[in-house]
N, C-alpha and C positions, 0 to 999 in steps of 0.2 A: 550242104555243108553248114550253112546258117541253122538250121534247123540243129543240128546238133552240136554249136559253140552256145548258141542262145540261154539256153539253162545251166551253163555251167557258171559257177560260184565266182564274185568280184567279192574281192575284202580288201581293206586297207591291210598294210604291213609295215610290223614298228621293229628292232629292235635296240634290244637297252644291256647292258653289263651290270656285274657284279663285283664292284672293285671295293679293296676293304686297306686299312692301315695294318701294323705289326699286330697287334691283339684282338684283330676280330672285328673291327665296325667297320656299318656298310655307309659306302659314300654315298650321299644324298643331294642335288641340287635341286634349291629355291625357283621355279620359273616365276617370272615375274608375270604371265599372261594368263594363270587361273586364277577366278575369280571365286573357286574356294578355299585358298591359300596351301591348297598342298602342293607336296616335294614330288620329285621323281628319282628314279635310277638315270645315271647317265643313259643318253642313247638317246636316240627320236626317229620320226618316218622314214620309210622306203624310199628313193628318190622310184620314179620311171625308169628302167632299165637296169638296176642296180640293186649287188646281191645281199641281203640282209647281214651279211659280215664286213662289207662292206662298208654297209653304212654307217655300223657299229663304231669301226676306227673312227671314220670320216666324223661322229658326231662325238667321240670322245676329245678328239685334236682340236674341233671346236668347241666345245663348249668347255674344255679342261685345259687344253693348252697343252696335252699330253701323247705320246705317241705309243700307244700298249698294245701288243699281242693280246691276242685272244686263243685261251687253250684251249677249251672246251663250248659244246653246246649245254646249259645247265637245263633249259626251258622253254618247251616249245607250246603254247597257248592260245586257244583260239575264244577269241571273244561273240558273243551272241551283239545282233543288230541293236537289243533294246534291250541292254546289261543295265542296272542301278549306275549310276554319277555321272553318265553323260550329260552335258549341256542341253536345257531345252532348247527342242529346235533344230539339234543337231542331226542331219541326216546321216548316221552309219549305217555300211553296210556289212557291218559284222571288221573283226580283225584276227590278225593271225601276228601273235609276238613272238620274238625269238630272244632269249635272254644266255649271253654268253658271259665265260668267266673271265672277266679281266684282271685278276692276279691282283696281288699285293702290293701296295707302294711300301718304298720306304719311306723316311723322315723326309730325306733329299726332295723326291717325287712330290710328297703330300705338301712341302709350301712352294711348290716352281706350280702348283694349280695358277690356271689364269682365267676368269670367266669372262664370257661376254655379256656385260652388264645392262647392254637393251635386255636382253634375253633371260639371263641368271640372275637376282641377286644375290646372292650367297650358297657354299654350301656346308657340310657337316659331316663329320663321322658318328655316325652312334652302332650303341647295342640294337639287338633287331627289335628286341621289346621296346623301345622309343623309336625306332625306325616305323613301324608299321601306324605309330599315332598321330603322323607327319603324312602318312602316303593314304589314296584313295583305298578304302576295306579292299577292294580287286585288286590293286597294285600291292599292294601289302600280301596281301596270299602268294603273288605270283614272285616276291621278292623271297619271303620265305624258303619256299619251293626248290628256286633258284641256291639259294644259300645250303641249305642244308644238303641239296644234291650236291655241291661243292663240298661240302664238309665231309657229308657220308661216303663218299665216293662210289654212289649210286648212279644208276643210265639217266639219260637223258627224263627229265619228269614232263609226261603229258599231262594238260591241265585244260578244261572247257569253265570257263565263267569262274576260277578261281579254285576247281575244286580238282583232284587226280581222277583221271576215268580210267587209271590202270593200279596194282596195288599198289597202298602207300606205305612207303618207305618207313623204317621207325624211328629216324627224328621227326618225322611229320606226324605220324602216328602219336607222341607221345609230347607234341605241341615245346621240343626241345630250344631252347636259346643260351647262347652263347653271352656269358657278364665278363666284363672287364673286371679285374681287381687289382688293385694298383699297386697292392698290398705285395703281391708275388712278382713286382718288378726287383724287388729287395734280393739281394745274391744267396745263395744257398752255401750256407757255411759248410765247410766240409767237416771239422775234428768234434769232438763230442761236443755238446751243450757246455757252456759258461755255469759253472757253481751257481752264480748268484741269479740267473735265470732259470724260472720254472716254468716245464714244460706244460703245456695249457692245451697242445693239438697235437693228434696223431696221426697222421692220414699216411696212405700208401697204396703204389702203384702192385696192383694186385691182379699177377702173370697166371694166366693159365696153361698146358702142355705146347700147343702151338705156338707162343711167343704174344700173345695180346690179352690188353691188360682190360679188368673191369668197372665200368662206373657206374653209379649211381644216379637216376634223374628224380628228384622232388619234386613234384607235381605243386603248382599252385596257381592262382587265377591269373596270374600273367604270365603262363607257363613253364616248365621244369629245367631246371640248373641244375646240370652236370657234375658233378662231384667224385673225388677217389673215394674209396672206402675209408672211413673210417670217423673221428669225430673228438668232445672236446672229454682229456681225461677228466674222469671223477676222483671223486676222494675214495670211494671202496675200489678202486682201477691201482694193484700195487703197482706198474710199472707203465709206460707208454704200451708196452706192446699189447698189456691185457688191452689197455684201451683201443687196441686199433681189432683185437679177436673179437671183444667183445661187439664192438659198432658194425664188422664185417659180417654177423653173424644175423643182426639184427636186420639190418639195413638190407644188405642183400645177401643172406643165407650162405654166406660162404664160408665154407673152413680153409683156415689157413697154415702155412706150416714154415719155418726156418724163417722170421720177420728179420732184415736187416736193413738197419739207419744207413742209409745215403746222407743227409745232414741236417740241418733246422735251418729257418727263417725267423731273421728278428721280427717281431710283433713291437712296435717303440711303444706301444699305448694299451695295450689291451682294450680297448673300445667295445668290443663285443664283446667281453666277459665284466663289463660293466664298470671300463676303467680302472681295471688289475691291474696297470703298470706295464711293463718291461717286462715281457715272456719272452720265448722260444714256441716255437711251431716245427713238431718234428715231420721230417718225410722219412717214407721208410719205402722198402721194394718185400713180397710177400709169395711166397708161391698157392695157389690155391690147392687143394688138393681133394676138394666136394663142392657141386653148386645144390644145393637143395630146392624144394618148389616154394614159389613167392610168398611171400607172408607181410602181414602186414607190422609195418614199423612199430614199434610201441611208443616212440619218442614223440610220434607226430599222428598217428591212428589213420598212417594211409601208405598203399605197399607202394615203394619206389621203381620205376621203371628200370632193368638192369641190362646194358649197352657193352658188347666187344668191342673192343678198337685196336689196329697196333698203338702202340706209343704217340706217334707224333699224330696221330690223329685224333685222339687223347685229350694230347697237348693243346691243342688248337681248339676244343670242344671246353676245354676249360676256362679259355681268354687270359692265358698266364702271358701269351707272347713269348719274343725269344726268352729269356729263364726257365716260360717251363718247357720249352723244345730242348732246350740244354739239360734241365733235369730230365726228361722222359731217353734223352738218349744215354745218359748215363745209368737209370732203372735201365733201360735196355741191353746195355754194357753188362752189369750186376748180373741180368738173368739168367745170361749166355755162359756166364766166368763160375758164376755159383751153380747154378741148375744145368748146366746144357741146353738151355732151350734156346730155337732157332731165332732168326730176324724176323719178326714178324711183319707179311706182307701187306701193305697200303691195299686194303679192299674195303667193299662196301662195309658197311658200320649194321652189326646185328644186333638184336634183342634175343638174350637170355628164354626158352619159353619157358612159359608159365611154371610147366611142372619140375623144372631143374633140367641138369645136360648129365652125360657120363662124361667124366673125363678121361684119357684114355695115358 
């Protein structure tokens, strides 16, 4: 019997959660016991005898102060004995993490945190693009990973030394992250545009037959933000709507047909159009009616990655927070009352292929 326990595998066992605020950031805590000053995700070691979901709670209540359910497995990850960042000296014998989703707080949740300050000094919510420059390269993969399987509503993501050994998903594929803008905390007007405000943006939530809407990901060195179709009107653009055909077309090949305004958001500053004042930012709901094959942008000289989602998954991919879960159910509302198209259901998050889709 000895002879055949002997070679079987001993690893350490960690896991950690993926708990986030209203719009998206992942919560991070300070340890105070590394000595190269990175964060981690909540969560810590396996005790002896005890089941990694267990621990999970057991490390979230202490070190947060907090008592959360766990709904899902996001990430199960096995680490090599002699990975990059280990401490020298350290004897591992390899690990096996398990990263679970611990849901949303609210306001409430997020200042009743209480750390324990031998242990914690502090912690933080950020976007995952500043999350991942705070956490060890390996923890930041695995944090990712985590996150987007969350998002995408993707299986559980196997991961060896930071990397997928099954296919990768296509927010992982196309290195997607989630921005806060503070800007769409602002209420979505509903009656037409104010006279003395001129419309500066056109975007909209753009249905295809099944009930889910398309986005857009812009590719850049700190990777690609999510966007609706569409973009900022020009002066040869006679109306918003050309503006939003036009950008749909460009952007992500789509034709579209019967564009109807859901409402605008106040712009107070115009900041981004170089301190234009007091705009409007129109939203609008679009049925598509063609996806053609990828092309590349002309605005920017590089093809954008093109994402299904229902609505509030969408929503959430945008970092609008509750406003835009409000506006994507009211585009959802819109789609169903104008078009007949169904509720589109909460599943995995696809990529567009290459060569366009049929609609049916």
């Amino acid at each position: 019997m000895v002879r055949h326990v002997a070679p079987r595998h001993a690893a350490w066992l960690g896991a950690a959660a993926v708990i986030t605020d209203e719009v998206g950031r992942v919560l991070l805590v300070h340890p105070t016991y590394r000595q190269d000053d990175s964060w981690l995700l909540p969560g810590g070691v396996v005790e002896s005898g005890e089941h990694p979901h267990v621990t999970c709670r057991r490390e979230i209540t202490e070190e947060l102060g907090l008592d959360l359910p766990l709904s899902a497995v996001l990430v199960v990850h096995s680490l090599s004995p002699h990975r990059p960042g280990l401490q020298p000296g350290t004897p591992c014998p390899g690990e096996v993490r398990f990263v679970f989703d611990g849901g949303t707080l609210t306001p409430d949740q997020a200042k009743a945190i209480r750390l324990p300050r031998e242990e914690l000094s502090e912690h933080a919510f950020l976007e995952t693009r500043d999350a991942v420059q705070r956490l060890r390269p390996v923890d930041g993969q695995i944090m990712l990973a985590a996150y987007r399987a969350r998002l995408g509503n993707t299986a559980t993501a196997h991961l060896a030394d930071g990397r997928h050994i099954l296919d990768v998903p296509a927010l992982d594929r196309h290195d997607v992250h989630v921005r806060y803008r503070p800007l769409w905390d602002s209420p979505l007007h509903r009656g037409p545009v104010l006279e003395r405000l001129p419309v500066r943006q056109a975007w909209a939530w753009c249905f295809i037959p099944d009930g889910r809407v398309v986005l857009v990901a812009d590719p850049g060195p700190r990777g690609a933000l999510p966007m609706l179709p569409g973009g900022t009107v020009e002066a040869t653009d006679a109306t918003p709507e050309d503006t939003l055909h036009r950008e749909a077309a460009e952007e992500a090949q789509l034709t579209l047909a019967d564009p109807v305004r859901l409402g605008w958001v106040l712009d107070e500053t115009g900041d981004v159009y170089g301190g234009a004042g007091p705009n409007a930012r129109l939203r609008l709901a679009a049925l598509v009616t063609a996806i053609g094959p990828a092309a590349v942008d002309p605005a920017t000289g590089r093809p954008f990655a093109r994402l299904l989602a229902a609505p509030a998954q969408a929503a959430a991919l945008l970092g609008w927070g509750p406003p835009g879960a409000r506006q994507a159910q009211l585009a959802a509302e819109t789609a169903r009352g104008r078009w007949g198209l169904p509720t589109a259901r909460v599943a995995a998050i696809e990529e567009i292929p290459a060569e366009g889709t049929q609609l049916s």
